[in-house]
Residue frames relative to the residue before (quaternion, step in Angstrom):
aa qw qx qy qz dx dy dz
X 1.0000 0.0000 0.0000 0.0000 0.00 0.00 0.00
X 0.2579 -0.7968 0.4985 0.2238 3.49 -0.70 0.67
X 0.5261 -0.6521 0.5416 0.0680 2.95 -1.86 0.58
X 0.3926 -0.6377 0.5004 0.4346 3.59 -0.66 0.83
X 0.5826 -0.5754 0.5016 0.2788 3.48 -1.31 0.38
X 0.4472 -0.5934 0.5769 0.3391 3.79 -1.42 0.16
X 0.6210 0.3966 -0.3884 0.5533 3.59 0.82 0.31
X 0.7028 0.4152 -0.3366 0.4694 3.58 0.04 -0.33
X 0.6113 0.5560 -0.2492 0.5050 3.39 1.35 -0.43
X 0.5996 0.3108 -0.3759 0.6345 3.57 1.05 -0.48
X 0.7502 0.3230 -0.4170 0.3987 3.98 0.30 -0.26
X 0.2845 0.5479 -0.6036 0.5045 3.80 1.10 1.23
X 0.4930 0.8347 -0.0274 0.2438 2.89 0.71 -1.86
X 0.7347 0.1173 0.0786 0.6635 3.45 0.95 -1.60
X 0.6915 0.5377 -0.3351 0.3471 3.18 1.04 0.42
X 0.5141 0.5619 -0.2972 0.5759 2.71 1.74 -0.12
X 0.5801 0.5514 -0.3620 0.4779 3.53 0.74 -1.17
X 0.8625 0.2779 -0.2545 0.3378 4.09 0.20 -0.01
X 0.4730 0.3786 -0.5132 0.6079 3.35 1.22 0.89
X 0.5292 0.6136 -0.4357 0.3919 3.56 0.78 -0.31
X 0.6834 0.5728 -0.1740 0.4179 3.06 0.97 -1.89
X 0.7300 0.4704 -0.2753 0.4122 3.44 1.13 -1.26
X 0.7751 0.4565 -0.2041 0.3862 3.25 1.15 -1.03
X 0.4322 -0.7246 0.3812 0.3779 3.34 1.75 0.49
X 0.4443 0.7074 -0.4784 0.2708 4.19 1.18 0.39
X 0.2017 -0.7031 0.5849 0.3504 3.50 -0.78 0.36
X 0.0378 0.6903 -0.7152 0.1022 3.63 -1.22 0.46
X 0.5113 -0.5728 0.6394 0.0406 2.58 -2.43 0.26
X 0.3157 0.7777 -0.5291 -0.1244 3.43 -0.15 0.45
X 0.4879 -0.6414 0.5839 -0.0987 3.58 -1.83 0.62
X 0.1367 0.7268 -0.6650 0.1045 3.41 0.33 1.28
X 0.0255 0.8296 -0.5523 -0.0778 3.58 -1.28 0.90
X 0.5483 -0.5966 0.3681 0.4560 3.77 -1.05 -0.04
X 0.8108 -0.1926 0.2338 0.5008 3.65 -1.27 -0.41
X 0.6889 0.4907 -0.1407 0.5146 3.72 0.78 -1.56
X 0.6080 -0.5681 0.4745 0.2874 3.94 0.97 -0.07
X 0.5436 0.5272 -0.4160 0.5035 3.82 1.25 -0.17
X 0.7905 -0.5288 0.3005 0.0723 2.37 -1.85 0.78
X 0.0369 -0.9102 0.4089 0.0539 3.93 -0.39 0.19
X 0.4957 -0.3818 0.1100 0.7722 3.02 1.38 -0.41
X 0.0933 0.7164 -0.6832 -0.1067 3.04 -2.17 -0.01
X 0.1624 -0.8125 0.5174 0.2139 3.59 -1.28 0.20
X 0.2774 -0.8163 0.4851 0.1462 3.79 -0.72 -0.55
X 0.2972 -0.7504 0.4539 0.3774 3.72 -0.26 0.81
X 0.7821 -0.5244 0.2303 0.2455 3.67 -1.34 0.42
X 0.7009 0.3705 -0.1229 0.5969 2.95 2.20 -0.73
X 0.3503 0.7296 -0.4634 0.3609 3.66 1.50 0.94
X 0.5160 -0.6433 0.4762 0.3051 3.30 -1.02 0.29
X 0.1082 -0.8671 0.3008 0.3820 3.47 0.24 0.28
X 0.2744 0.7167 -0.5181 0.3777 3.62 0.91 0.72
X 0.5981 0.4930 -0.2780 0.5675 3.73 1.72 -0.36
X 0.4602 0.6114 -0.4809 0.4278 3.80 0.66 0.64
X 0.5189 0.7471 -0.1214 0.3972 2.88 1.75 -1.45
X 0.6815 0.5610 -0.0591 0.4662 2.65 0.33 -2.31
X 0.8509 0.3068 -0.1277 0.4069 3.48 0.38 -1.45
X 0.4868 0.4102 -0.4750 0.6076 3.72 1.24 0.55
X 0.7372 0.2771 -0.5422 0.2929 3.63 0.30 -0.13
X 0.6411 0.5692 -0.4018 0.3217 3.52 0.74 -0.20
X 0.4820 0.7198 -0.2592 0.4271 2.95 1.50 -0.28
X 0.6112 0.5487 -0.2592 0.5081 3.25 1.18 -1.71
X 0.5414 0.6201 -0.3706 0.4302 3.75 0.75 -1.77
X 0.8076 0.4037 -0.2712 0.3336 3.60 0.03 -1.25
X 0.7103 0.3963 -0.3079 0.4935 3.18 0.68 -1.12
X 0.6811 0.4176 -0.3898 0.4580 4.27 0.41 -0.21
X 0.6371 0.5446 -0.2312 0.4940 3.80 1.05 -0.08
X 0.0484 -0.8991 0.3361 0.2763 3.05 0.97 -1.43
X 0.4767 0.5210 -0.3389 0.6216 3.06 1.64 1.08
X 0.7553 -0.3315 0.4878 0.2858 3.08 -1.84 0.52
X 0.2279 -0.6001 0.7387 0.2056 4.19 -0.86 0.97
X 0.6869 0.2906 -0.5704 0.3440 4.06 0.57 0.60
X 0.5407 0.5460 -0.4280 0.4759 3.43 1.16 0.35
X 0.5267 0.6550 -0.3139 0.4417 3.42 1.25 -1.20
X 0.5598 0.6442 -0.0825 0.5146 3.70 0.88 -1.44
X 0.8027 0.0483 -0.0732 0.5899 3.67 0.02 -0.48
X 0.5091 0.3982 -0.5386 0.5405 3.82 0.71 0.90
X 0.4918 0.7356 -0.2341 0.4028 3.48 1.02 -0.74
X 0.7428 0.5209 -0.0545 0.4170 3.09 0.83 -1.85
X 0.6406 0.5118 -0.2351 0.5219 3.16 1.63 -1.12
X 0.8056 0.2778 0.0214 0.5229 3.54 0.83 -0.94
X 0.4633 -0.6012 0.6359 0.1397 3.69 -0.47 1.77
X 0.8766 0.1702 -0.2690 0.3610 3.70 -0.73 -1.03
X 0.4406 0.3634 -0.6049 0.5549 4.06 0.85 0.73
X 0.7630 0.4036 -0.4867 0.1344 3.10 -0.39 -1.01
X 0.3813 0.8464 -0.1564 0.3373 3.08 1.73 -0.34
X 0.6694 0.4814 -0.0462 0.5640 2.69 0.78 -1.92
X 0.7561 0.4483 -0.2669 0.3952 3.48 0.42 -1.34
X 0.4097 0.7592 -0.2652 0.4305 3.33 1.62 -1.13
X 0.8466 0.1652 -0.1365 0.4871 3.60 -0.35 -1.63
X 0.5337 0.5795 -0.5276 0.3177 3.60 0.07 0.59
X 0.4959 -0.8191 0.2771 0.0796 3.36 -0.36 1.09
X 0.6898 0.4068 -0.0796 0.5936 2.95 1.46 -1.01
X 0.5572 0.5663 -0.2045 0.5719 3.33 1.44 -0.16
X 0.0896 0.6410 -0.7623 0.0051 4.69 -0.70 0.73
X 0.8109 -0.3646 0.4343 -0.1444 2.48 -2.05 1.45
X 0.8292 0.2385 -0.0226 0.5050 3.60 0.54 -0.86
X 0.7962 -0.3033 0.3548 0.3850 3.19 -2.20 0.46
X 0.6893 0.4825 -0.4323 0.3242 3.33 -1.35 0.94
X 0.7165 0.3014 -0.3201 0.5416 4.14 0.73 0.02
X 0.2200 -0.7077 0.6714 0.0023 2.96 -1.24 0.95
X 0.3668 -0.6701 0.5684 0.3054 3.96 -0.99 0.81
X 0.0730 -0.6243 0.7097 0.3181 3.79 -1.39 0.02
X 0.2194 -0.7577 0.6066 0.0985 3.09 -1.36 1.07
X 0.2495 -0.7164 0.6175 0.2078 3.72 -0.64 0.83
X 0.9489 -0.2523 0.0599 0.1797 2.53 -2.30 -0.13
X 0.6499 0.5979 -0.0321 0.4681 3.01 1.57 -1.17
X 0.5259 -0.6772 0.3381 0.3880 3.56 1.52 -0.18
X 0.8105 0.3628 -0.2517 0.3848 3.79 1.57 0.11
X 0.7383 -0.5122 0.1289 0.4194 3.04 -0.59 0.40
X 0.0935 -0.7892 0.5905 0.1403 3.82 -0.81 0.48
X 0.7406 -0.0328 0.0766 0.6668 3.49 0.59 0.18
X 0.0830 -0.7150 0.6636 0.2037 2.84 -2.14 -0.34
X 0.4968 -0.6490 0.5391 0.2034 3.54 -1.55 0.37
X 0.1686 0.7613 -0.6259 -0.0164 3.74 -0.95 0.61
X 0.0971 -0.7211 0.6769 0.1113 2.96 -1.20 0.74
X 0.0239 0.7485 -0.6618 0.0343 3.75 -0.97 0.97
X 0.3960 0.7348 -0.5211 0.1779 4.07 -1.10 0.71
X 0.6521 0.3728 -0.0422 0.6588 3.16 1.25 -1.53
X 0.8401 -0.2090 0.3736 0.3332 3.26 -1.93 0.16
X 0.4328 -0.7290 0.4564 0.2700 3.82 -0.24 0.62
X 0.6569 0.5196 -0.3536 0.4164 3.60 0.74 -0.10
X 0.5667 0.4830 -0.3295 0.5805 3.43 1.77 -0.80
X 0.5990 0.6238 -0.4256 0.2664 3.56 0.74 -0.64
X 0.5603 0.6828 -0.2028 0.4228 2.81 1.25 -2.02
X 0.5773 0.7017 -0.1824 0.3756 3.85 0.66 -1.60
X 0.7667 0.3024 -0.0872 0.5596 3.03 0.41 -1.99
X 0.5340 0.5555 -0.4210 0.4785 4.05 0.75 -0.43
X 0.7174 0.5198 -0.2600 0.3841 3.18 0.71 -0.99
X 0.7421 0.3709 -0.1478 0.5384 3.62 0.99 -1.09
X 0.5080 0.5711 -0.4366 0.4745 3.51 1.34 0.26
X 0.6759 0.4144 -0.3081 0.5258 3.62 0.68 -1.67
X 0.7259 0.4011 -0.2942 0.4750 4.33 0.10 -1.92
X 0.5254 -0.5024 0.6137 0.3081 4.00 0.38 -0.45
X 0.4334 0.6860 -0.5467 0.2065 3.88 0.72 0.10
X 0.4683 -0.5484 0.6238 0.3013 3.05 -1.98 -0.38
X 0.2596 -0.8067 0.4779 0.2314 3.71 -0.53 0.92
X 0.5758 -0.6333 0.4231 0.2971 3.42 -0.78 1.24
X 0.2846 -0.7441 0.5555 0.2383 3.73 -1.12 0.36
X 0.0768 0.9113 -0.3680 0.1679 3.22 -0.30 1.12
């Protein structure tokens, strides 16, 4: 099974760091492998750093699921005993902001989290980090 790479991870990495930059947000972001470890990450200057945290666990969520935690999140919602499930895992957060990378093969290699700002901006900037988008101003 492959692994995201330690290069492609730092170019998650820098991809976050410029909607951030544009949108003036302070955050964390948190590219991990399959297992939820680390790969690289970085953090603007005015983040808390309890959001490194924050943003490996959403990260982890994404990359063992292999969905979005904003898709993850509103399946939840429907269903008490996931959210549960998804709930008592420690190493794993609940909320807007991790995005799986899926390789070649259709599974997950890793994931991305971004966690600092308002969870919907997170979610946003996760989103235009993993697809390449452009984050709306808003």
């Amino acid at each position: 099974m492959s692994t995201i790479s330690s290069v492609n991870a730092r170019r998650y990495v820098e991809r976050a760091m410029q909607p951030a930059a544009d949108h003036q947000a302070v955050i964390a972001v948190v590219v991990v492998d399959r297992a939820g470890t680390i790969i690289a990450s970085a953090r603007t200057d005015a983040v808390a750093p309890i959001m490194v945290e924050l943003a490996q666990r959403k990260a982890a969520l994404a990359a063992a699921i292999g969905v979005s935690t904003n898709v993850a999140v509103k399946m939840a919602a429907a269903d008490p005993v996931l959210q549960a499930g998804l709930a008592s895992v420690r190493e794993h957060l609940l909320l807007p902001g991790g995005m799986p990378v899926i390789g070649p093969l259709g599974v997950p290699e890793g994931g991305v989290g971004i966690a600092g700002g308002h969870y919907e901006l997170d979610q946003q900037i996760v989103e235009a980090t993993v697809r390449g988008d452009v984050v709306a101003s808003g």
